[in-house]
N, C-alpha and C positions, 0 to 999 in steps of 0.2 A: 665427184663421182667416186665410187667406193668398190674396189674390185674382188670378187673372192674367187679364190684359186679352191677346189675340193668343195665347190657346193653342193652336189647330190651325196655326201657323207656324212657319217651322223654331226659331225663339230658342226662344217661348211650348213648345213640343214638347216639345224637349230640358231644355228649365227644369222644366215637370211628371213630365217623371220622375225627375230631381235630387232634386227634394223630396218625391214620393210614395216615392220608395227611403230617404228618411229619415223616412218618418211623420207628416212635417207635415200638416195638416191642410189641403186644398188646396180653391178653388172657382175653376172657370176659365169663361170666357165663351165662348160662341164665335155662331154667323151660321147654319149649316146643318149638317143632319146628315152630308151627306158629306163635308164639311172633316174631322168626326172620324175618318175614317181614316186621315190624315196622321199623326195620332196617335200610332194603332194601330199606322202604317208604321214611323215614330222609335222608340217605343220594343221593336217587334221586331227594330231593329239593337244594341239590349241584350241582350234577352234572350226565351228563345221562349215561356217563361212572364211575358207582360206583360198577362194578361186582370187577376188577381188586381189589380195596382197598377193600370191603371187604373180598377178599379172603384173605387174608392178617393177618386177627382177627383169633385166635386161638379161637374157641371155646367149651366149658367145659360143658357136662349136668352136674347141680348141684340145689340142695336148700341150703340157709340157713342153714337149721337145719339138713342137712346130711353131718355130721362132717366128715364120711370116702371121699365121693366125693369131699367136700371142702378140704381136705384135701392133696389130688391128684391135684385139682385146682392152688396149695400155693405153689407146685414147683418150684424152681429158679424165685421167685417174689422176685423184690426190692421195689415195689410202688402198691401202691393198693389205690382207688378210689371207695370207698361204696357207691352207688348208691340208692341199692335195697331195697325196701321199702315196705309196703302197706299202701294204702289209704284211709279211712276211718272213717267217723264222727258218724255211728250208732251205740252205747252202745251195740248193741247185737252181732256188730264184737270183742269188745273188748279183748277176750280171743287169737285169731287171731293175732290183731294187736300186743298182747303183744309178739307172738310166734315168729313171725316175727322180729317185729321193736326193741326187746329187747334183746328176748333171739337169733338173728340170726346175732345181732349187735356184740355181747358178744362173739359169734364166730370167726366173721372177728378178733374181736380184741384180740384174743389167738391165733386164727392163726398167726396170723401181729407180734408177740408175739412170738412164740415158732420157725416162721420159722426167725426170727431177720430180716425183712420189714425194711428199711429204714425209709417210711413215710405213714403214713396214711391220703389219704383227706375222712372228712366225708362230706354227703350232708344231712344238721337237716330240720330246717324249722324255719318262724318266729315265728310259733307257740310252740315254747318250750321258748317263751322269757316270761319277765314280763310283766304287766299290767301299762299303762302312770301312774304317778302321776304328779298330779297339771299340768296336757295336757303337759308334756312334754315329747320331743319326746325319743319314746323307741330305746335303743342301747345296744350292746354286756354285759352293765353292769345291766341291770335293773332285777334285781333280783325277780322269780319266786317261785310265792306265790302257795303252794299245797293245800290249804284252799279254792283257788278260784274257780271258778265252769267251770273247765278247760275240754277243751274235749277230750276224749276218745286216739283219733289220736294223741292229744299234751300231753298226760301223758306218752305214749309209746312210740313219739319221743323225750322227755326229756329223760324219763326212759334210752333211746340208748345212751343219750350223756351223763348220768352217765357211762354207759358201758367204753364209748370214754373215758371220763377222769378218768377212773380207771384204765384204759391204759396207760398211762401217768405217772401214779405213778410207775409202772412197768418196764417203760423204754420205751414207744412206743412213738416217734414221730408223734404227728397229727395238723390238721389245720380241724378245722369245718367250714363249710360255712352255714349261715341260710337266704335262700333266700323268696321273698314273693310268686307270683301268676309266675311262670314262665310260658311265652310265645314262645312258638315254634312252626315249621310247621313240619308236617310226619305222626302224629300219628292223626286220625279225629274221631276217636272210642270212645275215653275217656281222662280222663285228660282235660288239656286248648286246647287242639287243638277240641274238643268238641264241647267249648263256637262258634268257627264259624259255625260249622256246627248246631246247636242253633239256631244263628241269621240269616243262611240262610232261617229257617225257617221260622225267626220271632219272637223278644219278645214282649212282648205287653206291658211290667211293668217293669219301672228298681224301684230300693229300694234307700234310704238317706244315705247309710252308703259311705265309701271312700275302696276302694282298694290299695296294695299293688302291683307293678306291675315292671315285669323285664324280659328281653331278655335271653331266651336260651344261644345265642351264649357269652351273657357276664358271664352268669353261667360257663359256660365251661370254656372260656378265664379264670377267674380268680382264677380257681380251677389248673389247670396247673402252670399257675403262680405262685399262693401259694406252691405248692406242688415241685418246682423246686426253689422255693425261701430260705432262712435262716430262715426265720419265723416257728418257734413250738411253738405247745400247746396256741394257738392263736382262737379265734372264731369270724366272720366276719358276720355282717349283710347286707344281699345284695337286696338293693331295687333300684331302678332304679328312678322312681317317684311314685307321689301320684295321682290317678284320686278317680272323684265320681263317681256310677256305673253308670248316667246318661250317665255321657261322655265315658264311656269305654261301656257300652251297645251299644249307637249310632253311636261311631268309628267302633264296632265290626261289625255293619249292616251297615254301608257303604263301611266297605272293602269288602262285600260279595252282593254289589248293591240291599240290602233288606231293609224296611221299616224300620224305627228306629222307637222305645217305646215312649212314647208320656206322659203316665202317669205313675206318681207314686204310690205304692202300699204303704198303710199305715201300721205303727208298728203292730197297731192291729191286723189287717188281717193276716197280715205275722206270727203274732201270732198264730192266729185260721188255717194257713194254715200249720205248721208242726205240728199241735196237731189233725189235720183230717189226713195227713201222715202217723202219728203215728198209730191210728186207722186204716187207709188202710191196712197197715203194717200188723197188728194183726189180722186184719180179713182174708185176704188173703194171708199172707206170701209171698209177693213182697219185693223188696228191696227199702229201703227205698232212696226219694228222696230228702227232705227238713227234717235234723234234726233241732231241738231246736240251736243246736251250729251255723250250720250254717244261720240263720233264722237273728242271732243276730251279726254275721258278718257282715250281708250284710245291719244292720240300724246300724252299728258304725262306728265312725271315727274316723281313728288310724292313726299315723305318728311314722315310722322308722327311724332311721340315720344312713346313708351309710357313714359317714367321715372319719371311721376309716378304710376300703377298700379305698375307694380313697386317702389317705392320702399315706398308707404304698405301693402301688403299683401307686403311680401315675395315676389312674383310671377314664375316660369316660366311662360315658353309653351310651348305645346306645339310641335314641330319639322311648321313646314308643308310639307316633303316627307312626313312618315310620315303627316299627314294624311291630304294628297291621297291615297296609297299605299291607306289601310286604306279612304278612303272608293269608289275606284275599286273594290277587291274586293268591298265590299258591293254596288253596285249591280251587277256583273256575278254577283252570286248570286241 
């Protein structure tokens, strides 16, 4: 039996129907009933017959942090796929993200633990990695400085893969995957599948900085992979390519036949524009849209290195233009 933790998500989504299309034997968790239409959304950009496979998914109301339900969940599991995550760049989630992404990490991995799991695949982020020195590109070893002015989201998904590798010393076989900006179609509410529904609208400003950028369906692919493979206690950076936001702004508005941005918005501004955010914030208790962290993402230029995935798995990306391309026609269908 094969557990997934974050299945109404775009990764957890796209991963249940990988494996329901291969017969595995699947039990996925999820929070509410209407998250499972996300589901239902992903795998109708499969195929239009997708009732049959999803019935198929055993599924479990659970949280995180409801050890007796997860605990019912853990069942005759031999593989488990953590998924489940929250999102979150605003300092005043922090409390949140820690309850979640640390102490629900910490969970899976006593469960994974006390029911004797096989294997654990984690899903981290790039953001638990280190900072380039001397512009060289960052990879699975680049060593993460807690001194630096890290955010909120990436202290609580590091914090998880402490969790992971305390696992590890205990006896738990796992494989982390730290992917960049994952691109997928199903979900148009939030997350990247967002960004189209964004540039249907229209940007008007892209920013100087470069993105990370990578396919759903290779996320999936090679978390299976990993996880059926010999490979433990291994952690994989997965990027696909490097774009600037220009060109990933402009791709994004012509897969969805909308205007593409024209100008660029300067550091400054982008400066003054999360610190009036901020202020919004405070005066009206809105959720916040542009933090400080992400303001300085989006004017930096970062390069990852995929070699040690593609090395160990003999591994192709998929081409992030014909991504974006096919995911742009789906959401305008």
């Amino acid at each position: 039996m094969i557990l997934v933790t974050g299945g109404t998500g775009l990764v957890g989504s796209h991963l249940l129907y990988k494996l329901a299309s291969s017969n595995e034997k699947i039990r996925a968790i999820y929070r509410t009933e209407r998250k499972l239409a996300n589901v239902k959304s992903v795998f109708a950009t499969y195929t239009n017959n997708y009732e049959p496979l999803f019935k198929t998914i055993e599924w479990v109301k659970a949280d995180l942090l409801d050890i007796p339900a997860l605990s019912e969940a853990f069942k005759e599991v031999t593989h488990v796929y953590h998924c489940a995550a929250f999102v979150s760049f605003d300092p005043n989630k922090y409390q949140t993200l820690r309850k979640t992404n640390i102490e629900g990490t910490a969970n899976i991995a006593n469960l994974c633990l006390s029911n004797t799991v096989s294997k654990l695949c984690y899903v981290s982020s790039i953001a638990t990695l280190g900072n380039a020195i001397n512009n060289e590109d960052i990879n699975e070893d680049t060593i993460w400085n807690p001194e630096d002015d890290n955010s909120v989201y990436a202290i609580t998904k590091y914090g998880a893969e402490m969790e992971i590798w305390r696992a590890t010393q205990e006896g738990l076989n796992v494989v982390i995957v730290n992917p960049g900006v994952i691109l997928g179609a199903g979900i148009w509410r939030y997350g990247t599948g967002s960004f189209f529904k964004k540039a249907h609208k229209g940007f008007k400003y892209y920013t100087s900085g470069t993105v990370a950028l990578i396919a759903v369906e290779d996320v999936v692919s090679i978390m299976i992979r990993l996880i059926k493979s010999d490979i433990i206690n291994e952690r994989f950076v997965l990027v696909a390519e490097h774009w600037t936001y220009k060109k990933f702004l402009q791709a994004l508005s012509k897969s969805v036949n909308a205007k593409p941005p024209e100008k660029m918005i300067s550091n400054w501004l982008l400066k003054l524009a999360w610190k009036l955010d901020w202020l919004k914030t405070r005066l009206t208790g809105k959720r916040r849209q542009l933090t400080k962290h992400i303001a300085i993402s989006l004017s930096t230029k970062t390069n990852y290195s995929s070699h040690k995935v593609i090395t160990a798995l003999n591994y192709k990306f998929k081409p992030i233009d014909k991504t974006i391309t096919t995911i742009g026609n789906l959401y305008l269908k």
